[in-house]
mmCIF file of the N, C-alpha and C atoms, coordinates in Angstrom:
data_MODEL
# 
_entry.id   MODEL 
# 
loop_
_atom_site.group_PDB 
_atom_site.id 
_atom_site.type_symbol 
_atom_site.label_atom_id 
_atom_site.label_alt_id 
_atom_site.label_comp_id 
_atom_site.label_asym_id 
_atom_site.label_entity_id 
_atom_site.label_seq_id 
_atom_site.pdbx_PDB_ins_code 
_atom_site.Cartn_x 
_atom_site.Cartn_y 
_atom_site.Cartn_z 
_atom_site.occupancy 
_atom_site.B_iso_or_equiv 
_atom_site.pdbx_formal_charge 
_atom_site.auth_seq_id 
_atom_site.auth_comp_id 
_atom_site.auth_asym_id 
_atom_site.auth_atom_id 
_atom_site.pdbx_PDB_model_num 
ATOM 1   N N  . UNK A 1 1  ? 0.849   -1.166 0.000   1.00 0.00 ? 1  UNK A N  1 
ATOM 2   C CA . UNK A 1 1  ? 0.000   0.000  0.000   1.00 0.00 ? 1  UNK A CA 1 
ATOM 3   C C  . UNK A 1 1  ? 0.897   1.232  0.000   1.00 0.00 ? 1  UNK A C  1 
ATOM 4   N N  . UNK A 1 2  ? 0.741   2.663  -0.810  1.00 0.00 ? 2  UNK A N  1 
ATOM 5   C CA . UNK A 1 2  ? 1.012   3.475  -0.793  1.00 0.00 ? 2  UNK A CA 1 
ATOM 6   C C  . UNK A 1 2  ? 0.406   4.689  -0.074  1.00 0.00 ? 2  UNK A C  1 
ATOM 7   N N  . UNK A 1 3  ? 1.328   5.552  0.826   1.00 0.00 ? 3  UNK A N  1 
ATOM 8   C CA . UNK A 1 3  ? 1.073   6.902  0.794   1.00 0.00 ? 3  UNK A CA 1 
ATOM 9   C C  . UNK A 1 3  ? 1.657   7.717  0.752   1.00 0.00 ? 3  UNK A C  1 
ATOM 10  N N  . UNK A 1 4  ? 0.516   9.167  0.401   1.00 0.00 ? 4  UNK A N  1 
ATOM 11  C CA . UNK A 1 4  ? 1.191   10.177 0.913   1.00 0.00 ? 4  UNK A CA 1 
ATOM 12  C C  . UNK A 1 4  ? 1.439   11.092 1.992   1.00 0.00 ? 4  UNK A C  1 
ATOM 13  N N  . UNK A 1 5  ? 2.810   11.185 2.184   1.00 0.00 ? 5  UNK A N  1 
ATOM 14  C CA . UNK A 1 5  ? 3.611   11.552 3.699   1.00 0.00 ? 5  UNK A CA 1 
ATOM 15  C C  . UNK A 1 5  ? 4.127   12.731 3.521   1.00 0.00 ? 5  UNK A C  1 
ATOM 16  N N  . UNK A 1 6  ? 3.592   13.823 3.943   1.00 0.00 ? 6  UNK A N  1 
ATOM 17  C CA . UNK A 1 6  ? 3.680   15.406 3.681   1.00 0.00 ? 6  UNK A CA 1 
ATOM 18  C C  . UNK A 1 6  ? 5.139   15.370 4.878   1.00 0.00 ? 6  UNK A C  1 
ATOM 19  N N  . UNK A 1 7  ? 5.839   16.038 3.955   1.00 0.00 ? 7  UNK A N  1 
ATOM 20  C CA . UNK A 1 7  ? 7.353   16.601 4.800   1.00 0.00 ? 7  UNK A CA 1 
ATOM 21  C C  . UNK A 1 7  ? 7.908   17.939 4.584   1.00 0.00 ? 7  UNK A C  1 
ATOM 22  N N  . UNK A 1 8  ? 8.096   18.738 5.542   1.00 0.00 ? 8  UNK A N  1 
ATOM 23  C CA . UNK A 1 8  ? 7.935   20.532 4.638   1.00 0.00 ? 8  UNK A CA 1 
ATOM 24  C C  . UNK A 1 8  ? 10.003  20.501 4.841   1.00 0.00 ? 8  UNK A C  1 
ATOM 25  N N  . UNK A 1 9  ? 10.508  19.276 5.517   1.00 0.00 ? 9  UNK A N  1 
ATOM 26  C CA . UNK A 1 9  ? 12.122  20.043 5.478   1.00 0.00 ? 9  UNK A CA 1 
ATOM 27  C C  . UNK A 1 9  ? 12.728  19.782 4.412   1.00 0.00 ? 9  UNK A C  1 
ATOM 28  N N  . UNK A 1 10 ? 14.013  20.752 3.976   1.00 0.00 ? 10 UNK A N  1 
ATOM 29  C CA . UNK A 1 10 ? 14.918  20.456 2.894   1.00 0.00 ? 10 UNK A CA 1 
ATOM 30  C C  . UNK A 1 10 ? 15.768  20.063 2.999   1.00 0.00 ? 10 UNK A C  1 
ATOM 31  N N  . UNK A 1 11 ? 16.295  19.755 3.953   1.00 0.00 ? 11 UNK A N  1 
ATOM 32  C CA . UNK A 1 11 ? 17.722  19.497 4.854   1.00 0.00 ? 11 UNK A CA 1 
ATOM 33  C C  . UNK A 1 11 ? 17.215  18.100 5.784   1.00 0.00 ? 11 UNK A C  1 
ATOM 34  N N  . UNK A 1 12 ? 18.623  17.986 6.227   1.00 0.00 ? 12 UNK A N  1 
ATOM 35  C CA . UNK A 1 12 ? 18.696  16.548 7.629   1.00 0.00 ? 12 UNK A CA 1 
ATOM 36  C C  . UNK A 1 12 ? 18.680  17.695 8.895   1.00 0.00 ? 12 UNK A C  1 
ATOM 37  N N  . UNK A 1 13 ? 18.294  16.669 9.604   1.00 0.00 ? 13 UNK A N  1 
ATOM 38  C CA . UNK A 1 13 ? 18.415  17.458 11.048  1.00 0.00 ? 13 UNK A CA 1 
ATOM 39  C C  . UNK A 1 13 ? 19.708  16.244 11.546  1.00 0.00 ? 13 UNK A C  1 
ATOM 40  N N  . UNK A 1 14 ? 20.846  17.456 11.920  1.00 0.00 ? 14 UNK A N  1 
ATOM 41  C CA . UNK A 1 14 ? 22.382  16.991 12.227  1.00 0.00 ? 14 UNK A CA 1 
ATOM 42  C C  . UNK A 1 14 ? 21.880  16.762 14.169  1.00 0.00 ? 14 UNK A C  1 
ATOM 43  N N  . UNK A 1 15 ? 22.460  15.183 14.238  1.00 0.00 ? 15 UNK A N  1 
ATOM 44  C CA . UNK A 1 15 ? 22.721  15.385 15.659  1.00 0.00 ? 15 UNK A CA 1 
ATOM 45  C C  . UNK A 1 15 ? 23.941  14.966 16.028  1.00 0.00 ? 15 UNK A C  1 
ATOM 46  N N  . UNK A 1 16 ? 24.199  15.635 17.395  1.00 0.00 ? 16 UNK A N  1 
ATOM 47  C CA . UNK A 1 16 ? 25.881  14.676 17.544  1.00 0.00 ? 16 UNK A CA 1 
ATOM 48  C C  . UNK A 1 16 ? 25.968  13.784 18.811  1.00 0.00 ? 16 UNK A C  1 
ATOM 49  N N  . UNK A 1 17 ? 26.655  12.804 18.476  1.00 0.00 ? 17 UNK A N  1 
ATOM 50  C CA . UNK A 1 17 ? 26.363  11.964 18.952  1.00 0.00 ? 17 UNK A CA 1 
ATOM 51  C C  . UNK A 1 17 ? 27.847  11.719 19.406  1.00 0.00 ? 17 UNK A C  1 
ATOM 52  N N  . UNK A 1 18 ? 28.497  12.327 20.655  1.00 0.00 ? 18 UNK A N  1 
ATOM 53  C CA . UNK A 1 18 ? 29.544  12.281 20.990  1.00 0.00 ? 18 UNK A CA 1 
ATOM 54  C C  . UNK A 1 18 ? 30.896  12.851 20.494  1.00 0.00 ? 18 UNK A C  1 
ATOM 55  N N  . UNK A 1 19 ? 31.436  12.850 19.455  1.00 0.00 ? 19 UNK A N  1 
ATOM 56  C CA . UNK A 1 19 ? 32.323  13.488 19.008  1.00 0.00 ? 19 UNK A CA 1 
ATOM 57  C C  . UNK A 1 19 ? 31.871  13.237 17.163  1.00 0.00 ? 19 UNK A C  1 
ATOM 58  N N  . UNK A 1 20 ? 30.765  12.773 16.775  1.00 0.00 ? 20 UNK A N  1 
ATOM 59  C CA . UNK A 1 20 ? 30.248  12.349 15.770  1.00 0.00 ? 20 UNK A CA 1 
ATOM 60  C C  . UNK A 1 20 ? 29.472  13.337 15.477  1.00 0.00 ? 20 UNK A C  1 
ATOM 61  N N  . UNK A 1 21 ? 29.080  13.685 14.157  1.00 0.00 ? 21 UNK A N  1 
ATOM 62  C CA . UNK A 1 21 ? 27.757  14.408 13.788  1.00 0.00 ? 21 UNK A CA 1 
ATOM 63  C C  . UNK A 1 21 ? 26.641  13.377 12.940  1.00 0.00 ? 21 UNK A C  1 
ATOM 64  N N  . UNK A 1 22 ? 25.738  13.082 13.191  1.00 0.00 ? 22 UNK A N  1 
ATOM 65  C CA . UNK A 1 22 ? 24.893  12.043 11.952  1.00 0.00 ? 22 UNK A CA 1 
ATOM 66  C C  . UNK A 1 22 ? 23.884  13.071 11.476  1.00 0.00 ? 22 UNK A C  1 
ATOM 67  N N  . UNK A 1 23 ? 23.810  12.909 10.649  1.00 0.00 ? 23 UNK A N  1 
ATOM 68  C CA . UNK A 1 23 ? 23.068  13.738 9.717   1.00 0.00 ? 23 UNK A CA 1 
ATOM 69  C C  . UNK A 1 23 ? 21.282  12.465 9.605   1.00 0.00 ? 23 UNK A C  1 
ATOM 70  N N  . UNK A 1 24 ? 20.377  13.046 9.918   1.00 0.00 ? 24 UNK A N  1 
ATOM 71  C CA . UNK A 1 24 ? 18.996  12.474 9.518   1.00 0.00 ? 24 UNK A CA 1 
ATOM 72  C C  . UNK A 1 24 ? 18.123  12.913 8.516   1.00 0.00 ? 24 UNK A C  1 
ATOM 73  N N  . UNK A 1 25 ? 17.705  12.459 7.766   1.00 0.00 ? 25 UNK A N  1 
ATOM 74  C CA . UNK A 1 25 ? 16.545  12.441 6.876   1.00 0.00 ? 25 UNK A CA 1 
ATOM 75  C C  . UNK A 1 25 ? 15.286  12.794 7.320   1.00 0.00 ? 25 UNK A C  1 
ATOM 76  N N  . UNK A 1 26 ? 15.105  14.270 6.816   1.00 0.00 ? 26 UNK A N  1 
ATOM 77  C CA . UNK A 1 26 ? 13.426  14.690 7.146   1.00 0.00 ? 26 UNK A CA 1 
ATOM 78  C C  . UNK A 1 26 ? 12.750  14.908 6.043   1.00 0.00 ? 26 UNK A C  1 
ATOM 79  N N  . UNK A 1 27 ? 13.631  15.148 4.787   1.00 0.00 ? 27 UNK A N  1 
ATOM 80  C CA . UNK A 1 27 ? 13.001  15.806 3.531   1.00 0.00 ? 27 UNK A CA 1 
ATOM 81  C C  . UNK A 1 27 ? 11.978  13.977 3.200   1.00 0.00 ? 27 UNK A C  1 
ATOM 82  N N  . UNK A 1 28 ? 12.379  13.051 3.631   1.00 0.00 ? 28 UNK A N  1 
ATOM 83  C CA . UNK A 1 28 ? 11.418  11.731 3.245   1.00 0.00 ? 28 UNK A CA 1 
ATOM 84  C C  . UNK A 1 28 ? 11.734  11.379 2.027   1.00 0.00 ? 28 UNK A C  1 
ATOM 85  N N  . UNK A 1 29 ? 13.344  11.818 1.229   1.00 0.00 ? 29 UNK A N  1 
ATOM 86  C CA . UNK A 1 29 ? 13.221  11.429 -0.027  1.00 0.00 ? 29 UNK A CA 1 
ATOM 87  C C  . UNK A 1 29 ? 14.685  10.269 -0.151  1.00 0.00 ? 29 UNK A C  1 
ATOM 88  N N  . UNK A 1 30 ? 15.575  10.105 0.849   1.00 0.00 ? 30 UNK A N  1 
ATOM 89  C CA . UNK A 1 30 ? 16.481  9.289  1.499   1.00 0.00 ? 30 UNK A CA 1 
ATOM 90  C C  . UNK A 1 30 ? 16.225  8.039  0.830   1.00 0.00 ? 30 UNK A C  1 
ATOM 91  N N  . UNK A 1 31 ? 17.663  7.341  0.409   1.00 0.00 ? 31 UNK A N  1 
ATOM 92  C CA . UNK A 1 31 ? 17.161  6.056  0.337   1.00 0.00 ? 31 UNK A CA 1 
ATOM 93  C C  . UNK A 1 31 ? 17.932  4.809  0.999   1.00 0.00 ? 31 UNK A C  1 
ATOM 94  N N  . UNK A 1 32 ? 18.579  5.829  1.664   1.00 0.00 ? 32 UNK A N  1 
ATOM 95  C CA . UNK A 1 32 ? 19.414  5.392  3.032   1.00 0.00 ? 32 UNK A CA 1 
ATOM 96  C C  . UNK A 1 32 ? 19.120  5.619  4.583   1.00 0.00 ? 32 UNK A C  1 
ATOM 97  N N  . UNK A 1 33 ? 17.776  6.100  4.588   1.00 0.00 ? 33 UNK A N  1 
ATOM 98  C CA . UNK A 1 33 ? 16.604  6.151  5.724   1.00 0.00 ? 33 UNK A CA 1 
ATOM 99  C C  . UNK A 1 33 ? 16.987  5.278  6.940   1.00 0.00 ? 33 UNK A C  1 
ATOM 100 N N  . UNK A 1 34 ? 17.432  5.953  7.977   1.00 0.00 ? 34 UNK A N  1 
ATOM 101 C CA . UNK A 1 34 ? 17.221  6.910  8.528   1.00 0.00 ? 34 UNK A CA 1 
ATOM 102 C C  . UNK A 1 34 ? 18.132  7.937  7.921   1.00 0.00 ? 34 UNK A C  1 
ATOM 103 N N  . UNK A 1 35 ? 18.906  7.934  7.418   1.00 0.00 ? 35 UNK A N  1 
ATOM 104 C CA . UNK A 1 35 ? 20.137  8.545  7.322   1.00 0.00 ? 35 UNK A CA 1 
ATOM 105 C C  . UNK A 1 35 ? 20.164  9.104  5.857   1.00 0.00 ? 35 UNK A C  1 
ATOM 106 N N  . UNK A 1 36 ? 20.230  10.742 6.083   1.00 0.00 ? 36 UNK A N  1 
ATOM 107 C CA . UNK A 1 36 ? 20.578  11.500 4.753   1.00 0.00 ? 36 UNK A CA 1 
ATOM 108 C C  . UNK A 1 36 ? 21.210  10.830 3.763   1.00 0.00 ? 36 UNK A C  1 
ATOM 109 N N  . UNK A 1 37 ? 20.762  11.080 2.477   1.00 0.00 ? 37 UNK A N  1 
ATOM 110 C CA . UNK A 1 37 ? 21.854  10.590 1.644   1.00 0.00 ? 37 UNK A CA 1 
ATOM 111 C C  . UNK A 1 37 ? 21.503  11.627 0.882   1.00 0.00 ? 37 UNK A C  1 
ATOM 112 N N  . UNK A 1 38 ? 21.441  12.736 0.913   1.00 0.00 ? 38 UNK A N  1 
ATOM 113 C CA . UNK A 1 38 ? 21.918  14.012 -0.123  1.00 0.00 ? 38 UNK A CA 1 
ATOM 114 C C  . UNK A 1 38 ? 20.325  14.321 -0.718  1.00 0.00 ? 38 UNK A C  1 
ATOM 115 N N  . UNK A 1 39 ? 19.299  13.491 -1.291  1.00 0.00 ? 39 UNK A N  1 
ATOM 116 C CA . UNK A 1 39 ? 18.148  13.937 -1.783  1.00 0.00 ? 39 UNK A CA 1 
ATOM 117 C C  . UNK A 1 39 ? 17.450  14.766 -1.645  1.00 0.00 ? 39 UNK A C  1 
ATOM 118 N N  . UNK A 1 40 ? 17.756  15.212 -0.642  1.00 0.00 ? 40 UNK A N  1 
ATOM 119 C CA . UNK A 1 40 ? 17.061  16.692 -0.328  1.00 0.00 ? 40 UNK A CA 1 
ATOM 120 C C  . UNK A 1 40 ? 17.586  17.800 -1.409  1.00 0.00 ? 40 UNK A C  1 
ATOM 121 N N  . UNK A 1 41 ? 18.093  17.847 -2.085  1.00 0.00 ? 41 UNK A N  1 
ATOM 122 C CA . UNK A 1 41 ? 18.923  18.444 -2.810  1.00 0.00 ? 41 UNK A CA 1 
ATOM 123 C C  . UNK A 1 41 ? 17.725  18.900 -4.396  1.00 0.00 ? 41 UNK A C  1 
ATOM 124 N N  . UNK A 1 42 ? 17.049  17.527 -4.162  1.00 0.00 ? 42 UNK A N  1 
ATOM 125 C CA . UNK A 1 42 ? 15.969  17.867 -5.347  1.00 0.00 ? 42 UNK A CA 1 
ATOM 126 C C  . UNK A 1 42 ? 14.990  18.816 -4.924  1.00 0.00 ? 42 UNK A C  1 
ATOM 127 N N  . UNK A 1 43 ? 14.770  19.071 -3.710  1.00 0.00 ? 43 UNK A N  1 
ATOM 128 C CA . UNK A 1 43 ? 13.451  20.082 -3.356  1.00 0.00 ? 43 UNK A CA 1 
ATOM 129 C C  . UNK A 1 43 ? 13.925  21.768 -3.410  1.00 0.00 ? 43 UNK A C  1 
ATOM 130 N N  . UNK A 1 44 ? 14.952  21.747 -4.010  1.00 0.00 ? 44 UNK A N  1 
ATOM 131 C CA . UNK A 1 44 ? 15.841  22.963 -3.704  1.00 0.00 ? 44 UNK A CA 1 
ATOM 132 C C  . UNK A 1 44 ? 15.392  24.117 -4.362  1.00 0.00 ? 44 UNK A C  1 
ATOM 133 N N  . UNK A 1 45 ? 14.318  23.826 -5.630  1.00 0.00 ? 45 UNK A N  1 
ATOM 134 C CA . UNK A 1 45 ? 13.981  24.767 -6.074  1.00 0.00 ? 45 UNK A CA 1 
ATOM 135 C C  . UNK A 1 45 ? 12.394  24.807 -6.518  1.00 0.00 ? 45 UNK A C  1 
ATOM 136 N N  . UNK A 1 46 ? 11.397  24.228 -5.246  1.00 0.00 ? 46 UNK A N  1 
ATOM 137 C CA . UNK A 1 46 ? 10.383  23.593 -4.946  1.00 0.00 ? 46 UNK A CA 1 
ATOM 138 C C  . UNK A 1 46 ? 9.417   25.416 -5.019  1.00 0.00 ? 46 UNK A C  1 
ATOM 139 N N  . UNK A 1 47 ? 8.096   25.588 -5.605  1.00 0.00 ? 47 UNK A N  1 
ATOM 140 C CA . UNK A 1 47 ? 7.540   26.349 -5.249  1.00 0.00 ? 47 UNK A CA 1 
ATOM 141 C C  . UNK A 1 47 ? 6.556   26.328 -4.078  1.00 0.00 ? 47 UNK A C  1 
ATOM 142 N N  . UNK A 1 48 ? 6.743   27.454 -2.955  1.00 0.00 ? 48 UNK A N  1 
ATOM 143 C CA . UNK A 1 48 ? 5.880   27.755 -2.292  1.00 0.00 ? 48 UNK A CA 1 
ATOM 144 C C  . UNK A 1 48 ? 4.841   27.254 -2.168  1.00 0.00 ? 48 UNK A C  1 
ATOM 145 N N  . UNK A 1 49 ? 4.180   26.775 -1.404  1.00 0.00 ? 49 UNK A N  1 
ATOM 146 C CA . UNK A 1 49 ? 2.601   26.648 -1.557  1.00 0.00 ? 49 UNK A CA 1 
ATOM 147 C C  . UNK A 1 49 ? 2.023   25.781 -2.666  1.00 0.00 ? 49 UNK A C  1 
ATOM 148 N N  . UNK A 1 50 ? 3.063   24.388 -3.042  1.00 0.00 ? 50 UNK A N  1 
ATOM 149 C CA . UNK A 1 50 ? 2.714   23.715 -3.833  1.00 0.00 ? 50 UNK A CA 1 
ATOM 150 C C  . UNK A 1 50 ? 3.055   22.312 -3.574  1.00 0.00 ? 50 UNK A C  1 
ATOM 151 N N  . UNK A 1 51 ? 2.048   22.036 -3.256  1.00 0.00 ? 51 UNK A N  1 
ATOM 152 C CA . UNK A 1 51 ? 2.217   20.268 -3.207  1.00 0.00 ? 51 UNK A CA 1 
ATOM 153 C C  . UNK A 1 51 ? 3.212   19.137 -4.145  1.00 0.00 ? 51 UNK A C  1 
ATOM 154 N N  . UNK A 1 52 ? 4.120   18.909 -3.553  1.00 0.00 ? 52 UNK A N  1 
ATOM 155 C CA . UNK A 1 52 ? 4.372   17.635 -4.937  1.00 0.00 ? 52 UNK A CA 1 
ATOM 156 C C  . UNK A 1 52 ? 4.714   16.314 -4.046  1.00 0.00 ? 52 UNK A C  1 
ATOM 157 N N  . UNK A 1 53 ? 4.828   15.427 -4.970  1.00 0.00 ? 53 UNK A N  1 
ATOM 158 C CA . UNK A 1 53 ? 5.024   14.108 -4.868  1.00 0.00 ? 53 UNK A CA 1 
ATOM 159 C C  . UNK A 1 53 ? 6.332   14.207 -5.197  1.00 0.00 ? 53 UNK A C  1 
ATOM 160 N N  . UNK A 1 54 ? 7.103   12.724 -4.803  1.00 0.00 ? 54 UNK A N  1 
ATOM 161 C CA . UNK A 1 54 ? 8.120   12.657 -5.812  1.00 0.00 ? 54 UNK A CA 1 
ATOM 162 C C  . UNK A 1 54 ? 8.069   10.652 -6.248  1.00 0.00 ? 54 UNK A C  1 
ATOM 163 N N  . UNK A 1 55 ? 8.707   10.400 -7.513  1.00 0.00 ? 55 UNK A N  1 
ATOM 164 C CA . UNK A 1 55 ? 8.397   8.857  -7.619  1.00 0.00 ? 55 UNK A CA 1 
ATOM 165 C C  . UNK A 1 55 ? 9.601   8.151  -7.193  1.00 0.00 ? 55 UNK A C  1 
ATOM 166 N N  . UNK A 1 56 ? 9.951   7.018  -7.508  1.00 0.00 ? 56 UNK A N  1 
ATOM 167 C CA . UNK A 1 56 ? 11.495  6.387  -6.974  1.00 0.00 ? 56 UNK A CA 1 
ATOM 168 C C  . UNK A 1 56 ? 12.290  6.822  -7.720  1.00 0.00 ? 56 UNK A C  1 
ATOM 169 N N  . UNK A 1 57 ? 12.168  7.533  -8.710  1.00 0.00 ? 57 UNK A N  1 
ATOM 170 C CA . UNK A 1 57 ? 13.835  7.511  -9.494  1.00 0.00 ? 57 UNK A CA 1 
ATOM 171 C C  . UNK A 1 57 ? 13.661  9.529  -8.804  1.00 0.00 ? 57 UNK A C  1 
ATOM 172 N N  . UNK A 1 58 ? 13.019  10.138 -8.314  1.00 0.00 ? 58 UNK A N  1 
ATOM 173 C CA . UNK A 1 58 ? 12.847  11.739 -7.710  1.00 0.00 ? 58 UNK A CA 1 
ATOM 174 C C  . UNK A 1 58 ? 12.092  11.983 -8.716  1.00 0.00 ? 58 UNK A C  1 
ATOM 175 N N  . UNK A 1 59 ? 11.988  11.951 -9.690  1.00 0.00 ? 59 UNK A N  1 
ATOM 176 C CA . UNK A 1 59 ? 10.621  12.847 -10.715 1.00 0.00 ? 59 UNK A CA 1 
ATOM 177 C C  . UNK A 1 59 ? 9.670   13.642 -9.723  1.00 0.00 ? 59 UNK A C  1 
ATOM 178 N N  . UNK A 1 60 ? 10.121  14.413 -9.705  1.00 0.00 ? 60 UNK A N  1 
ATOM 179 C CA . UNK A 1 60 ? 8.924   15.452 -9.236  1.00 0.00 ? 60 UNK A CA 1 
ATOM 180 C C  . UNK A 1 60 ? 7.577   16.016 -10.307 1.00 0.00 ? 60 UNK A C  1 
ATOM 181 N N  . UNK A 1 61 ? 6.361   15.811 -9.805  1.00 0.00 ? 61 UNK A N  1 
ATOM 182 C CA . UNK A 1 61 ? 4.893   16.296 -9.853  1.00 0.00 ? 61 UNK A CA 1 
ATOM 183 C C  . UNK A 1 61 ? 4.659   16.782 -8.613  1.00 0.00 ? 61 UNK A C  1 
ATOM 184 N N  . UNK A 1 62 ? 3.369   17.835 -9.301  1.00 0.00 ? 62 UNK A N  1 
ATOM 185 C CA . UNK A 1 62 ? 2.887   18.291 -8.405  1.00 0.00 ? 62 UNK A CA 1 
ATOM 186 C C  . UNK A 1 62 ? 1.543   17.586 -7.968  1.00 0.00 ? 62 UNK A C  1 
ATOM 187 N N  . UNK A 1 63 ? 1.185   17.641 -6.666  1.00 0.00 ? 63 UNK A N  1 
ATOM 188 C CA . UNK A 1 63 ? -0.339  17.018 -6.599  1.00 0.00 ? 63 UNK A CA 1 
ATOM 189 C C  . UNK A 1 63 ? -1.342  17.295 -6.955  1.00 0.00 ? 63 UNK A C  1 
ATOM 190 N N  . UNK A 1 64 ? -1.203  18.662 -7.696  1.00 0.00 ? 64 UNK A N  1 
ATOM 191 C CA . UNK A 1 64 ? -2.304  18.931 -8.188  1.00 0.00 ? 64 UNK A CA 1 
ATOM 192 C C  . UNK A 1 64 ? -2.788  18.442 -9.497  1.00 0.00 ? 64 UNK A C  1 
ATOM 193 N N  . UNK A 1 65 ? -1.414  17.983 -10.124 1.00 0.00 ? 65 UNK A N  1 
ATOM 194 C CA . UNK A 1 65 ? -1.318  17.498 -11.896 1.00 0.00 ? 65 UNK A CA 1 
ATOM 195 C C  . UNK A 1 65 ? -1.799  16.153 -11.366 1.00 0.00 ? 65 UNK A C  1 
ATOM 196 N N  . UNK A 1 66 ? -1.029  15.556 -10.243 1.00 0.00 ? 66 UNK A N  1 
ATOM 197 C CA . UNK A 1 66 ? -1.646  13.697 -9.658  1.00 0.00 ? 66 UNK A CA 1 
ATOM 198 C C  . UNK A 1 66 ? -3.642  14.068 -9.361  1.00 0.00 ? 66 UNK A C  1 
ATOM 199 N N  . UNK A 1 67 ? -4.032  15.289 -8.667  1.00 0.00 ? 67 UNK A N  1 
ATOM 200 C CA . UNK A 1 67 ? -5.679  15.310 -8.161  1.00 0.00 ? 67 UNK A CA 1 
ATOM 201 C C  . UNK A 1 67 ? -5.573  16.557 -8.336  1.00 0.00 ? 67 UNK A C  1 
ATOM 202 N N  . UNK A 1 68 ? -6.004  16.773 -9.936  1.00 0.00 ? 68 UNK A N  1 
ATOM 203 C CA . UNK A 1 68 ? -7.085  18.035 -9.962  1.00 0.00 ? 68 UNK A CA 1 
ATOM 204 C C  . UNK A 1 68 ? -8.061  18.252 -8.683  1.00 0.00 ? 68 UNK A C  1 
ATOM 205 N N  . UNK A 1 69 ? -8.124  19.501 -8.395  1.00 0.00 ? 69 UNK A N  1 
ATOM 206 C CA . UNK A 1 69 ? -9.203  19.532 -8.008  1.00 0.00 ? 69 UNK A CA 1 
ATOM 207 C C  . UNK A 1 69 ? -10.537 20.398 -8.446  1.00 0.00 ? 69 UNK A C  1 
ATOM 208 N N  . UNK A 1 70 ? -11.727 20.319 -8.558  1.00 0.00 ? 70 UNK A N  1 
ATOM 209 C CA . UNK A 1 70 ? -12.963 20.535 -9.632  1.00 0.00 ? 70 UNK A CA 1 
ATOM 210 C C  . UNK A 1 70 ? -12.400 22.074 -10.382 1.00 0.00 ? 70 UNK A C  1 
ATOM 211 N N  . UNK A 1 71 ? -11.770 22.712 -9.535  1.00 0.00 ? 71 UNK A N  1 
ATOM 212 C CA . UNK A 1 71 ? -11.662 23.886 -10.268 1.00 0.00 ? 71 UNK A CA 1 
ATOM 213 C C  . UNK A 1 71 ? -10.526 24.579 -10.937 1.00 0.00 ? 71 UNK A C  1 
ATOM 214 N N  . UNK A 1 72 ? -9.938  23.283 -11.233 1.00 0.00 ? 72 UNK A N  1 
ATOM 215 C CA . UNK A 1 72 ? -9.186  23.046 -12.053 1.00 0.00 ? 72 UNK A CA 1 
ATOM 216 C C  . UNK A 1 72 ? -9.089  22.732 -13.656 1.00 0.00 ? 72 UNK A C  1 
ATOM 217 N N  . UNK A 1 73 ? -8.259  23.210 -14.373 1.00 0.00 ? 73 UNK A N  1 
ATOM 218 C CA . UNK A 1 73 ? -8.151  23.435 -16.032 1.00 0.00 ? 73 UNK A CA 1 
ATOM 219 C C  . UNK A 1 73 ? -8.228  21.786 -16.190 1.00 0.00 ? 73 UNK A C  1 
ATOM 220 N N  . UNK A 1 74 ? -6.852  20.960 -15.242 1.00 0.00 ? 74 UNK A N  1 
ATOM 221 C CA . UNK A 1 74 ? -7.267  19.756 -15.470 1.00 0.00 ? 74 UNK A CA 1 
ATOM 222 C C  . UNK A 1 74 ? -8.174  18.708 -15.216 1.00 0.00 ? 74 UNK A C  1 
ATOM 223 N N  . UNK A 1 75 ? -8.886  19.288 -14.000 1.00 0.00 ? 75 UNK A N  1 
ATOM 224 C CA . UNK A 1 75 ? -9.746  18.688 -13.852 1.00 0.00 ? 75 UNK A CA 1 
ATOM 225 C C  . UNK A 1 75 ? -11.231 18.064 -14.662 1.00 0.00 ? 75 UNK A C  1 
ATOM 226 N N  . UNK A 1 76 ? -11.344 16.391 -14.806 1.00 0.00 ? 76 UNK A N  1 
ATOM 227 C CA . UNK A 1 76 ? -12.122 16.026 -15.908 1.00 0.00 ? 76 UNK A CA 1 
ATOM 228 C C  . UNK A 1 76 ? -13.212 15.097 -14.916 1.00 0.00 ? 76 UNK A C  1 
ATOM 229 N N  . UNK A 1 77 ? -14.391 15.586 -14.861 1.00 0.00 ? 77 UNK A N  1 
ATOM 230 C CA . UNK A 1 77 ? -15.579 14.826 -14.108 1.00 0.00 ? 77 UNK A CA 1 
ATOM 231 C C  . UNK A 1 77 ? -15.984 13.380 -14.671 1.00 0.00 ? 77 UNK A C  1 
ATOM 232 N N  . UNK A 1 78 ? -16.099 12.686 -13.755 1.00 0.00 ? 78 UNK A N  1 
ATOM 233 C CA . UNK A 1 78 ? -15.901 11.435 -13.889 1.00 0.00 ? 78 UNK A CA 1 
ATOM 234 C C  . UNK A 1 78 ? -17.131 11.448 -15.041 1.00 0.00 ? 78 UNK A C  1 
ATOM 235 N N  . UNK A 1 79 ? -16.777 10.003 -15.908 1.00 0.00 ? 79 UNK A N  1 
ATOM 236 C CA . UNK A 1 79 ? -17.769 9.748  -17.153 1.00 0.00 ? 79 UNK A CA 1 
ATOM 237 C C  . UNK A 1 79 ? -17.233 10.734 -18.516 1.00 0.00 ? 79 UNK A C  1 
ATOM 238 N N  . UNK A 1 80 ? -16.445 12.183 -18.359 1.00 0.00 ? 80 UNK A N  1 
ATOM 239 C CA . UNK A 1 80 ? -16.714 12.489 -19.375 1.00 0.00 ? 80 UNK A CA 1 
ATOM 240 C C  . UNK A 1 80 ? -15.162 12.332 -20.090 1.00 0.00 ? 80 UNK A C  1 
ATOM 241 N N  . UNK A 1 81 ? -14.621 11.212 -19.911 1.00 0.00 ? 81 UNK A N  1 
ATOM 242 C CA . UNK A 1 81 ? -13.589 10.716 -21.401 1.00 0.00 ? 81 UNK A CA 1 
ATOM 243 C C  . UNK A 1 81 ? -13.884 10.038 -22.017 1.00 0.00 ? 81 UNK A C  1 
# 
């Protein structure tokens, strides 16, 4: 089963852990989870106030192109394709 898991950071949150720093994964796009691995790097030039997804290879959409919503250009009411 899939979802979607709204995450607003762009960055890891660094903790230290004795004379160590570990870097964590908040942006949710990691594929070394718990642990940063640089992906945050794709949200870097993300607009404001706009929902997106991203798929496994990072392709970014927005959610609105994934769910029109009615008052939307793309939006197409069920039955009429």
């Amino acid at each position: 089963m899939s979802r979607i898991i709204r995450h607003d950071a762009t960055g890891p949150a660094l903790i230290e852990i004795g004379d160590k720093v570990v870097a964590v994964c908040q942006c949710g796009l990691s594929r070394n989870k718990p642990f940063c691995d640089g992906s945050h790097r794709a949200t870097k030039d993300e607009s404001p106030g706009v929902v997106y997804a991203y798929d496994a290879e990072q392709k970014r959409v927005s959610v609105d192109d994934l769910f029109p919503s009615p008052g939307s250009k793309r939006f197409a009411p069920p039955g009429s394709h």
